[in-house]
C-alpha positions in Angstrom: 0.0 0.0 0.0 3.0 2.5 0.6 4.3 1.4 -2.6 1.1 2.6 -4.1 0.8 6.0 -2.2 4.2 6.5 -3.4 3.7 6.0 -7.2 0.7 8.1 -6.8 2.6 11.0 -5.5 4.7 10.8 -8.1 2.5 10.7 -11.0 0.7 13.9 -9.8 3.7 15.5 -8.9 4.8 14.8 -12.3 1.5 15.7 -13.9 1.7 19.2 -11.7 5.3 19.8 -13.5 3.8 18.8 -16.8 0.7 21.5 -16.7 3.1 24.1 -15.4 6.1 23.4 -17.6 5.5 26.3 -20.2 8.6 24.9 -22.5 10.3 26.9 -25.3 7.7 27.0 -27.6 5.7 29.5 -25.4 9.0 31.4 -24.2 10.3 34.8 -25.1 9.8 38.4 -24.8 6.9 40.8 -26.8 5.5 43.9 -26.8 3.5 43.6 -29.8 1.0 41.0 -30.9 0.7 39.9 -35.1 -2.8 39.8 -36.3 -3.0 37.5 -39.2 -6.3 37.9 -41.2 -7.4 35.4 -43.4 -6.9 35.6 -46.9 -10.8 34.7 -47.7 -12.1 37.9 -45.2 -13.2 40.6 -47.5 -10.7 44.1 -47.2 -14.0 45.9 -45.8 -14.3 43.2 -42.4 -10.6 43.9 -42.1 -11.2 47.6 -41.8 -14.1 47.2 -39.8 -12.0 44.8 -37.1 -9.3 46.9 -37.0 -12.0 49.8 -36.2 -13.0 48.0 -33.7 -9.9 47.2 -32.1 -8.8 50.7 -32.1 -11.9 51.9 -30.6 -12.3 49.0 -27.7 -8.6 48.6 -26.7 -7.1 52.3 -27.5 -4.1 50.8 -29.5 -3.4 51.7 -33.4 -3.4 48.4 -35.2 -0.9 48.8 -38.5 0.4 47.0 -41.7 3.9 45.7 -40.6 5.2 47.0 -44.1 4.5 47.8 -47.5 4.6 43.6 -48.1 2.1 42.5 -45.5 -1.6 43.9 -47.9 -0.7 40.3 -49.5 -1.1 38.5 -46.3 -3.3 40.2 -44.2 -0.8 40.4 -41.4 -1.1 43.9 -38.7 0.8 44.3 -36.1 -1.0 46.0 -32.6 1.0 47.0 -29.2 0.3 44.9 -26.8 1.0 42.5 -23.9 -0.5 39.5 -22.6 -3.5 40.9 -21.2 -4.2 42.1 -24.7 -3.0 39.1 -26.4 -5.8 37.0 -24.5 -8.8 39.4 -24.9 -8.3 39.3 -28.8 -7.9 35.5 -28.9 -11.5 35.7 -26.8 -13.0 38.0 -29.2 -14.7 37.7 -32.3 -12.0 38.9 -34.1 -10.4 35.2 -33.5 -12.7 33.5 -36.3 -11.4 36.3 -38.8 -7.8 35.6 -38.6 -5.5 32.5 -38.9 -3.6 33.0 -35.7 -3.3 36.0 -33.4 0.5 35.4 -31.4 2.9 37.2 -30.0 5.5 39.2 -31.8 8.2 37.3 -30.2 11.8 39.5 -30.6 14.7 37.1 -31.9 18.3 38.2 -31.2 21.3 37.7 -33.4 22.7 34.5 -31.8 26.4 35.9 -30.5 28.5 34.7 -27.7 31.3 36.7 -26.1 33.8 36.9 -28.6 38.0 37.7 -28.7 38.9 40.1 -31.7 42.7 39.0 -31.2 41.9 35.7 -33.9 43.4 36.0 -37.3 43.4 32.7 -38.9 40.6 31.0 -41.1 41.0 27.0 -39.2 37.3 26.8 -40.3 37.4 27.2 -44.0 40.1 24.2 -44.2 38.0 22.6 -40.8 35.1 21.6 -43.6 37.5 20.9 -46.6 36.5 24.1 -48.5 39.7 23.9 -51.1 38.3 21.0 -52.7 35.3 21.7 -53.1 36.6 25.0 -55.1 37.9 22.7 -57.4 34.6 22.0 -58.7 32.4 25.1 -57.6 32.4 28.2 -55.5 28.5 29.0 -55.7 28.7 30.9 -59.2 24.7 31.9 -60.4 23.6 30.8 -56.6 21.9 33.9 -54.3 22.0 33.9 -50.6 19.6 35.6 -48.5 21.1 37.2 -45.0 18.3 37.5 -43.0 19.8 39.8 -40.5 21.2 43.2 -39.0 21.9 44.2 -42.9 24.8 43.9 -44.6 27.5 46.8 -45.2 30.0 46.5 -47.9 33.2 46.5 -46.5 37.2 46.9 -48.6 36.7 42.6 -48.1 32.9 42.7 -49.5 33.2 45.3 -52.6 34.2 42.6 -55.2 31.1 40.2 -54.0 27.8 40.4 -56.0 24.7 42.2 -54.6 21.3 41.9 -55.4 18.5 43.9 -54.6 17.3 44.0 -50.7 14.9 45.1 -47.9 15.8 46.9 -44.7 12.4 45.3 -42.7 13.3 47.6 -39.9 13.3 50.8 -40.9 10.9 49.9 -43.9 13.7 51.4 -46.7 15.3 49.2 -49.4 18.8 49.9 -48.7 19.3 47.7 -45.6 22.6 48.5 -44.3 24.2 47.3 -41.1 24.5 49.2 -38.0 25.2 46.4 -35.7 28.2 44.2 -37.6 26.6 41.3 -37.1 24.9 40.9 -40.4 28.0 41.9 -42.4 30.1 39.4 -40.8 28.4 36.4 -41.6 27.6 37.9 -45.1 31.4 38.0 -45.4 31.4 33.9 -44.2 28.9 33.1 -46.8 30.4 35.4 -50.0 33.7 37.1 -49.0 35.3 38.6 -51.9 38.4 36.1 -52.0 41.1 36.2 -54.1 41.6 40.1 -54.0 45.3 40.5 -52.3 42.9 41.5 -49.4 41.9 40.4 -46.0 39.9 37.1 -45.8 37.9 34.5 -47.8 34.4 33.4 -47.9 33.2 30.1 -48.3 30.8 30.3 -51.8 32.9 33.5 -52.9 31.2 33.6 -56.9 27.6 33.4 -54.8 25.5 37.0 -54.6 24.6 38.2 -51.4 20.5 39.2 -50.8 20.4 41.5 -47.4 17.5 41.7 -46.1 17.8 44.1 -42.5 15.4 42.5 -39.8 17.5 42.9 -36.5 18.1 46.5 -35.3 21.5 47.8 -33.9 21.0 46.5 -30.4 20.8 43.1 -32.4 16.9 42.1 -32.2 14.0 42.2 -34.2 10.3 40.6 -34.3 9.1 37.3 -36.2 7.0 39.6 -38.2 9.3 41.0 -40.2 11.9 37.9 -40.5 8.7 36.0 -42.2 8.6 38.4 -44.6 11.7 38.6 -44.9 12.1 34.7 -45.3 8.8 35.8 -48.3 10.7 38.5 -49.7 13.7 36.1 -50.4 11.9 33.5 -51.8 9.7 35.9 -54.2 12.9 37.7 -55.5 15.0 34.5 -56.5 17.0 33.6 -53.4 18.3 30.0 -53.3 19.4 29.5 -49.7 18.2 31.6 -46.5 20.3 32.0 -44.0 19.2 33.0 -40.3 21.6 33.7 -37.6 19.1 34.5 -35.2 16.6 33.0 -32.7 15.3 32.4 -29.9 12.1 31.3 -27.6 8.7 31.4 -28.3 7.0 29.6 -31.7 5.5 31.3 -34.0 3.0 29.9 -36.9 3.1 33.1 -39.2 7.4 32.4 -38.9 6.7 28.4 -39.2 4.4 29.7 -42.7 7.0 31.9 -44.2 9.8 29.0 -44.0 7.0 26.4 -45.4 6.9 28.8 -48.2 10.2 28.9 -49.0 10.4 25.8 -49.5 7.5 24.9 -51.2 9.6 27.6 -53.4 12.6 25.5 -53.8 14.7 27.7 -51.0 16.7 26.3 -48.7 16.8 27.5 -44.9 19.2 27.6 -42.7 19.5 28.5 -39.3 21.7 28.9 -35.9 20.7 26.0 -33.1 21.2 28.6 -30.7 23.8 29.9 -27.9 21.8 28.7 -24.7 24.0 25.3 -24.7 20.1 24.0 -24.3 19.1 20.3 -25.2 17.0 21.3 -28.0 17.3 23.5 -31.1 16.0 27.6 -30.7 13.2 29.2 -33.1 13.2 28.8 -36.1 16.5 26.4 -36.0 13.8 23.6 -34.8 11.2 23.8 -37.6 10.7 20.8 -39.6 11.8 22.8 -42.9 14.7 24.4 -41.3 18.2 22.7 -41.2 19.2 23.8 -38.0 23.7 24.0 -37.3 25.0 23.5 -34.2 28.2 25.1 -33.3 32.2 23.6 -33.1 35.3 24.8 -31.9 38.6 24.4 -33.6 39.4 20.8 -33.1 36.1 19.5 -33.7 34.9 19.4 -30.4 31.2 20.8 -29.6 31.6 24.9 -28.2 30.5 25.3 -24.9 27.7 27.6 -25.8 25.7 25.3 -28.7 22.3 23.9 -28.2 22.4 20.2 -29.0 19.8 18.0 -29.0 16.5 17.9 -30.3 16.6 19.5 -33.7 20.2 19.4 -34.2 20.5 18.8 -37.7 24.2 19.4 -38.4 27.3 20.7 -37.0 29.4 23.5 -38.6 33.1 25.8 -37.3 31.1 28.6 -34.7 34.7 29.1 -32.8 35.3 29.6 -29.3 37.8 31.1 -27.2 40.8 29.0 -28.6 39.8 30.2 -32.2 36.6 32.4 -33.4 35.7 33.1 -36.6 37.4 36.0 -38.4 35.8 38.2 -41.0 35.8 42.0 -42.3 32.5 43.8 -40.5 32.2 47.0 -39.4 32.6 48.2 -35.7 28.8 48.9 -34.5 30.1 52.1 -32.1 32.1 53.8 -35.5 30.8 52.1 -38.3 34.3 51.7 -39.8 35.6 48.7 -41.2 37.4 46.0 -39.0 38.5 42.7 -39.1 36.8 40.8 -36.3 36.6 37.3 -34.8 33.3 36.5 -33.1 31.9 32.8 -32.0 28.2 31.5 -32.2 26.1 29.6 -33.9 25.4 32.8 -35.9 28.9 32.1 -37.2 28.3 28.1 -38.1 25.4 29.0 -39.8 26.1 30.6 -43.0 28.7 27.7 -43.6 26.5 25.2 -44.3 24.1 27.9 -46.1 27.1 28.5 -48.2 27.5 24.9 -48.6 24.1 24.3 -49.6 24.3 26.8 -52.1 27.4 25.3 -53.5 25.6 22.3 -53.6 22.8 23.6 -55.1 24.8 25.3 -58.1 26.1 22.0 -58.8 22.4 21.0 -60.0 21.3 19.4 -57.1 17.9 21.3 -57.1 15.1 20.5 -54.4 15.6 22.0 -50.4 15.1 17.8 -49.5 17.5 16.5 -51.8 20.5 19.4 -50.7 19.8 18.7 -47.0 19.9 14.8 -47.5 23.4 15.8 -49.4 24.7 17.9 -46.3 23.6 14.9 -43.9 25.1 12.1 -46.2 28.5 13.7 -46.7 29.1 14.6 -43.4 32.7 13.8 -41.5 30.3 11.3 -38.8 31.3 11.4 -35.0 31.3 7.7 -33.9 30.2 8.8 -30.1 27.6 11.5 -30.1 25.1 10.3 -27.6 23.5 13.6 -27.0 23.7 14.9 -30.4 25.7 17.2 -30.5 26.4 17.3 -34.0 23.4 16.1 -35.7 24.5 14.1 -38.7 28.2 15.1 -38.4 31.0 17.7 -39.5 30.3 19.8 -42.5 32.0 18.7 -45.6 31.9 21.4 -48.2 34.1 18.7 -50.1 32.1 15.9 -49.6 28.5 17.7 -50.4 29.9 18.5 -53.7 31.3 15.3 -54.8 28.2 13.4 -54.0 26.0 16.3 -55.1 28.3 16.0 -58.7 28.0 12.0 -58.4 25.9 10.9 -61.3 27.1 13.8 -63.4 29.2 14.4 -66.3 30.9 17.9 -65.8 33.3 19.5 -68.6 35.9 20.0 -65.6 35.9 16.2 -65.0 36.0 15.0 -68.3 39.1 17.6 -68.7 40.9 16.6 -65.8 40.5 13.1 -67.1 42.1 14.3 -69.8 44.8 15.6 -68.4 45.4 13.0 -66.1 45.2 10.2 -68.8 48.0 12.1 -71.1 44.9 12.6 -73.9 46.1 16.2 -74.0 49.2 14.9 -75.6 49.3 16.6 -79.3 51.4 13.9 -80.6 48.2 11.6 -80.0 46.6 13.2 -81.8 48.2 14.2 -84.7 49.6 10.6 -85.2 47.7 8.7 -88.3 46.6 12.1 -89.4 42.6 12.8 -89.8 41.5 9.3 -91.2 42.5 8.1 -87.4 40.7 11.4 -85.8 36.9 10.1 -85.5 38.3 6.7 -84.4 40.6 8.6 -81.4 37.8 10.9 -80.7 35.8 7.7 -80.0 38.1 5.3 -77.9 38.5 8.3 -75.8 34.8 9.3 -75.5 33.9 5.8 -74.7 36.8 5.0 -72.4 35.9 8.1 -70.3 32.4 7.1 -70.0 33.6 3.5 -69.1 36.1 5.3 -66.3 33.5 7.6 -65.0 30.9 4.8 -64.6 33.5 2.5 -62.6 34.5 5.6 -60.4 30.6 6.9 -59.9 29.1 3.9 -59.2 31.5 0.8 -58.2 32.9 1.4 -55.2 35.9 -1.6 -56.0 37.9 1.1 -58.3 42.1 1.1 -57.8 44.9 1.8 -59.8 44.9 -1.7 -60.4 41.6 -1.6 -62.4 42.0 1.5 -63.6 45.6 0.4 -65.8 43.7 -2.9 -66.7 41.4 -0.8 -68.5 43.5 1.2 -69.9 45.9 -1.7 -71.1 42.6 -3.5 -72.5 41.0 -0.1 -74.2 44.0 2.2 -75.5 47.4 1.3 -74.2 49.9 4.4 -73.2 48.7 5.7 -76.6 51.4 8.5 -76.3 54.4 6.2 -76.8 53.5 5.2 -80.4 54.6 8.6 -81.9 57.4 8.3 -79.8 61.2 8.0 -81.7 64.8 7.8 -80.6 67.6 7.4 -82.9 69.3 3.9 -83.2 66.0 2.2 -81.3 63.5 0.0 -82.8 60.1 1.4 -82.5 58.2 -1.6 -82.1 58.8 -1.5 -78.4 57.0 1.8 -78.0 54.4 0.7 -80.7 53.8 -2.3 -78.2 53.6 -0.3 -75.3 51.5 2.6 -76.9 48.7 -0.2 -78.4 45.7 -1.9 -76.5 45.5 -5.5 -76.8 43.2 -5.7 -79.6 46.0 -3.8 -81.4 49.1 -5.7 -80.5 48.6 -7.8 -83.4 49.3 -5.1 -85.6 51.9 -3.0 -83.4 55.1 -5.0 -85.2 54.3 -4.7 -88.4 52.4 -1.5 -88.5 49.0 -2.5 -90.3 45.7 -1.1 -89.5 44.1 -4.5 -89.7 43.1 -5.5 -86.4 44.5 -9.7 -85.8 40.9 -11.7 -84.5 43.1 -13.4 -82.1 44.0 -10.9 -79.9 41.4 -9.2 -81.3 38.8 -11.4 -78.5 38.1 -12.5 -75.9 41.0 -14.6 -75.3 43.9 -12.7 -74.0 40.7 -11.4 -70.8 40.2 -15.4 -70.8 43.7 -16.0 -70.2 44.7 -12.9 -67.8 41.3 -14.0 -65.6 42.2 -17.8 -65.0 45.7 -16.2 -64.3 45.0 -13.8 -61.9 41.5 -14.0 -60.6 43.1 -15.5 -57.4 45.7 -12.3 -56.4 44.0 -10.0 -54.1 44.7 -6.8 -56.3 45.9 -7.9 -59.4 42.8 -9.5 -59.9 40.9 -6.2 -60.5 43.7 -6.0 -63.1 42.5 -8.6 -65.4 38.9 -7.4 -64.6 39.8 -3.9 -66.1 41.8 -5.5 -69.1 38.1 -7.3 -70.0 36.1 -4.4 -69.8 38.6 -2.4 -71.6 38.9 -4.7 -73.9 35.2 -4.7 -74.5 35.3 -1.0 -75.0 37.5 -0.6 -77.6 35.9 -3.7 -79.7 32.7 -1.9 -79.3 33.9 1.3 -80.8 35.8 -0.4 -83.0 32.9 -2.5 -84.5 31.0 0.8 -84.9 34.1 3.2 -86.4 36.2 0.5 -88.2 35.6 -3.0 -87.6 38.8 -3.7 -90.3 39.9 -7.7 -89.0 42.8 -9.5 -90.9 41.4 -11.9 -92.7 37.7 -10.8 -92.5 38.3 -6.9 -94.1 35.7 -4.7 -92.8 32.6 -7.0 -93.4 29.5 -7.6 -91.5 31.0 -10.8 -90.4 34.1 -8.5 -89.0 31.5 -6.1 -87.4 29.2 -9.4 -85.5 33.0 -11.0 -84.5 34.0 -8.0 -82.3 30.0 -7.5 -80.8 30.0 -10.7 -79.8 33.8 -10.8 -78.1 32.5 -7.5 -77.0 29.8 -8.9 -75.3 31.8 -11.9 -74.1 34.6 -9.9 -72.2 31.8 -7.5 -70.6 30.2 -10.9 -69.5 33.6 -12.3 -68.3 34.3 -9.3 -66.3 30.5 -9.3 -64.6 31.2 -13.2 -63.4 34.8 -12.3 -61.9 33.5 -9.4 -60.2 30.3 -11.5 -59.0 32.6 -14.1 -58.0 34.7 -12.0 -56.1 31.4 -10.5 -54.0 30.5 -14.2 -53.3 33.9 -14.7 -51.8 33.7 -11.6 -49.3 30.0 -12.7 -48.4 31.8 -16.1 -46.8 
């Protein structure tokens, strides 16, 4: 029975805590309430409700800007006295929601101006991924204090903006908040000056909703988050938070992405076991915040809603970028530390992603979670899905596709920019080059996208099997034979003919036989084996071109008999390379 009295105690001692537990969601500080009219209430009950506010509760109900006639949304002063007497009233069936204006501050810790080195650009592997993109034709929306352009800022691109504060399109910053993650997103980089951004060839949208004291209301960061996904942003990026939910903010980021926009936004500074407002909305990836060597900063939320982790700095290394000093306005090179400051990395990411044709707001955050450097211990998510890889996101997000700067470097690395190659047989031998190397690339770039067994030792069986160290054959030395070279520089379909010099093609080696051969050799060596599987495949590839572009056999000419003999050892090596390969997974399943 005491057991009993017990368990009962507890459960309505728990219950108690329950009903009285307000919890985040119904958190924060106001001193305005939004009114958000339905969009099927004829203009003339509007008028007549905001009458009748006026009139009953002595407060001047107003349009929160020029872009809220769309949306029906006014904002009134008010507290919670008000707040509760309008949800009671009639005007509560004419709107969608009536909620406080929650104010959301720029998410800042205390930071240490002293820091001068960029560990966080190399921290998510941003030089690679500049191989392949920097965020060229992409458009980021900073959803903040307002940007200022800075020495380090005046070779980034610009488009039009909003200053939601002060209701003025030129939404300059008077804080330095705004500008320094702008300069983290789009820095001008590679200008003999100051520091680098992460997508440098992105443009920059500011859009002012935070005043100089750093906060601001949800009312005018959703229309904000509305005005960036009307006027062609691709990514949003919010540095800014805080308690209290808010439907009219939850409906402006649902927006956006029903838009195609990504959203972005700072987990927050409270080193709280759940994600801020808006970081913990569904359609918001929200970034927690690490230090220099990886480790979670002191400050981050974690938790619930912890998407992924990004560089925020803390007192052994904060982020430095060019801003302006909020007591002068001047330029200054600054480090600061937040999740304000992870933030725009993975926005920048996203939008590098993005501009490397990845398109939907689903698709680029499954590619940000995916590629992620993953922390083997993270019991209280800390990190969400992992480290940012800026590297990473962009090879996966290029996986798939064929890209002019692959296919060059392919080039380059396979010694097909060689002249001599070219020239060599003149231009009756040009269509036939153009080919082999057309179809070895797309053999190459199949193996390398999509089986995950390619090595250096497949990679020279192919090339043995398909074109040979081409380059050699033009090769000459004085007092040397040439054959050597002519050997070296042919496939093995054209060894027959490397001696002698023909352009008959011999049907021997010409088959399937020499892959037969090098596969009952070799199949049982650990690497070499891949080896003899490349050989067959390349082997099949240049038979296939050939049998298309110049199926000339000795002893057959260039007949349709010639053309079906190299399909069908075609066909046959392809097939001999699938069983070796499947016969090598059936091995490593026992």
């Amino acid at each position: 029975m005491r057991k009993l009295f017990l368990i009962c105690l507890f459960a309505v001692g728990l219950l108690w805590a329950l009903s009285n537990f307000k919890g985040l969601a119904n958190q924060g500080t106001y001193d305005s309430i939004v009114l958000d009219f339905r969009e099927d209430i004829p203009a003339a009950q509007i008028t007549s409700s905001l009458e009748t506010i006026s009139q009953q509760y002595k407060v001047s109900p107003r349009l929160n800007s020029e872009f809220s006639t769309k949306d029906n949304v006014y904002i009134v002063k008010g507290d919670k006295n008000l707040l509760q007497a309008l949800r009671k009233s009639e005007i509560g069936k004419k709107t969608e929601t009536i909620e406080p204006n929650y104010e959301y501050k720029a998410l800042e810790a205390p930071n240490d101006p002293d820091y001068v080195k960029q560990w966080n650009l190399r921290s998510i592997n941003v030089e690679s991924a500049w191989e392949e993109t920097k965020g060229a034709g992409m458009t980021v929306a900073v959803i903040d204090t307002g940007v200022t352009v800075v020495p380090d800022l005046e070779q980034t691109k610009f488009v039009k903006g909003y200053d939601f504060v002060n209701d003025k399109e030129e939404a300059t910053d008077d804080n330095g908040h705004g500008t320094h993650v702008a300069g983290t997103i789009a820095q001008s980089t590679n200008n003999n000056y100051g520091v680098a951004g992460v997508a440098y060839e992105a443009s920059i949208m500011p859009l002012k909703v935070l005043s100089a004291y750093g906060g601001g209301t949800v009312a005018d960061i959703a229309e904000a988050i509305r005005f960036a996904a009307d006027n062609g942003a691709d990514a949003i990026n919010l540095s800014l938070g805080g308690a209290g939910e808010s439907q009219v903010l939850e409906e402006a980021v649902d927006y956006a992405y029903s838009k195609g926009v990504v959203v972005v936004a700072a987990a927050g500074n409270e080193s709280r076991n759940s994600a801020s407002y808006p970081a913990r909305y569904p359609h918001v990836i929200s970034v927690a915040a690490t230090g220099p060597s990886g480790e979670k900063a002191p400050y981050s939320n974690f938790g619930a809603g912890v998407d992924i982790s990004a560089p925020g700095g803390s007192e052994n290394g904060q982020i430095l970028q060019e801003t302006i000093d909020p007591e002068t306005g001047s330029a200054t090179f600054t480090g600061l530390q937040g999740t304000s400051m992870a933030s725009p990395h993975v926005a920048a990411v996203a939008a590098m992603v993005k501009a490397s044709g990845v398109e939907s707001p689903d698709e680029i955050r499954e590619v940000l979670t995916q590629s992620v450097r993953k922390v083997q211990e993270d019991p209280l998510n800390h990190f969400g899905a992992g480290h940012l890889d800026a590297a990473g996101a962009v090879k996966l997000a290029l996986k798939g596709q064929i890209t002019f700067r692959d296919f060059f470097r392919w080039l380059r690395e396979n010694g097909y920019l060689n002249l001599r190659f070219w020239w060599d047989g003149g231009a009756v031998a040009l269509l036939p080059k153009i080919a082999m190397v057309l179809g070895s690339y797309l053999l190459a770039w199949f193996l390398r996208n999509y089986l995950p067994i390619w090595s250096w030792s497949l990679g020279s069986g192919l090339i043995f099997g398909s074109s040979g160290l081409f380059f050699l054959r033009g090769f000459y030395v004085f007092d040397l034979p040439q054959w050597p070279f002519r050997v070296m520089g042919s496939s093995i379909p054209e060894m027959g003919n490397a001696i002698t010099g023909g352009t008959l093609l011999n049907p021997i080696l010409a088959s399937v036989l020499i892959p037969v051969v090098l596969v009952a050799l070799l199949l049982g060596h650990p690497s070499w084996k891949w080896f003899a599987i490349g050989s067959s495949l390349g082997v099949a590839s240049c038979l296939a071109v050939n049998a298309v572009v110049d199926p000339g056999l000795l002893w057959l000419g260039d007949s349709t008999i010639a053309r079906t003999f190299l399909i069908i050892n075609a066909l046959l090596c392809f097939g001999l390379a699938r069983l070796a390969m499947k016969d090598e997974k059936q091995r490593t399943a026992v």
